[in-house]
N, C-alpha and C positions, 0 to 999 in steps of 0.2 A: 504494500500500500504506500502511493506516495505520500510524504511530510509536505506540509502547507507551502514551503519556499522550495523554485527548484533552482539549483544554482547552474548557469550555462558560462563558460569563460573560454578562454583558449589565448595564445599566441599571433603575433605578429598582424593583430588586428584583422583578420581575417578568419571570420567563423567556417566553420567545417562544413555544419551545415545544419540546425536543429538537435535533433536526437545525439549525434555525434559532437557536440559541444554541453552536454549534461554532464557535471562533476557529479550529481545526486540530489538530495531530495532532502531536506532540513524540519525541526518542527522551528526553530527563531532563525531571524535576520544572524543572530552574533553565532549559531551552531555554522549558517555559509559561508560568515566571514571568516571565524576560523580553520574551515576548510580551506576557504581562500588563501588563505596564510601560510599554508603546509605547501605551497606552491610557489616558488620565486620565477619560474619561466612565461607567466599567465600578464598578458598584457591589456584584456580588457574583461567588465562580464557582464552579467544583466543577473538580475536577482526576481525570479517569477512569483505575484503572489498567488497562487491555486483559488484560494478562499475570493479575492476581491480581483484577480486581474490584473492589478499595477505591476509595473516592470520599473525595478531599479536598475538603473547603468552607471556603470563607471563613469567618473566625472573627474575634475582633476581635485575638488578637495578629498577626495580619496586617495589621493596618491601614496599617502603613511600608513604603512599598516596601523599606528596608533593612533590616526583622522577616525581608521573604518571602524577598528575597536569601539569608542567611542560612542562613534554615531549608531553603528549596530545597536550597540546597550539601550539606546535613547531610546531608538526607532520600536525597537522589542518593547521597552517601559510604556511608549504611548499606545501599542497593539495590546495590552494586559498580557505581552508574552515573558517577562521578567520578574 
């Protein structure tokens, strides 16, 4: 069963292609970003919400993993997910 958030990223800015750019499937924002984090080759992503539809993307105040830390915790805090 998929997690509420699905995480899509990949390299050299250039997605694969859908299904073939899915890391996996989250139940918060901060469980994808630390996914995200176990990755240093990963140059953009989008963050899927299942439940509502929004798509998070990489932006450049993400650029620190301790920006996405952060904003993850927030983003989770205002979803009742933290």
């Amino acid at each position: 069963m998929l997690s509420r958030f699905i995480l899509f990223a990949g390299v050299d800015f250039y997605p694969a292609g859908g299904a073939e750019d899915i890391l996996g499937s989250y139940a918060s924002i901060s469980e994808a970003i630390a996914e995200l984090d176990r990755h240093d080759d990963l140059d953009w992503f989008h963050i899927l919400d299942i439940q509502t539809g929004a798509i998070i993307t990489y932006g450049p105040q993400f650029a620190r993993r301790s920006e996405r830390t952060v904003w993850a915790r927030d983003y989770d805090l205002r979803l009742g997910l933290a």
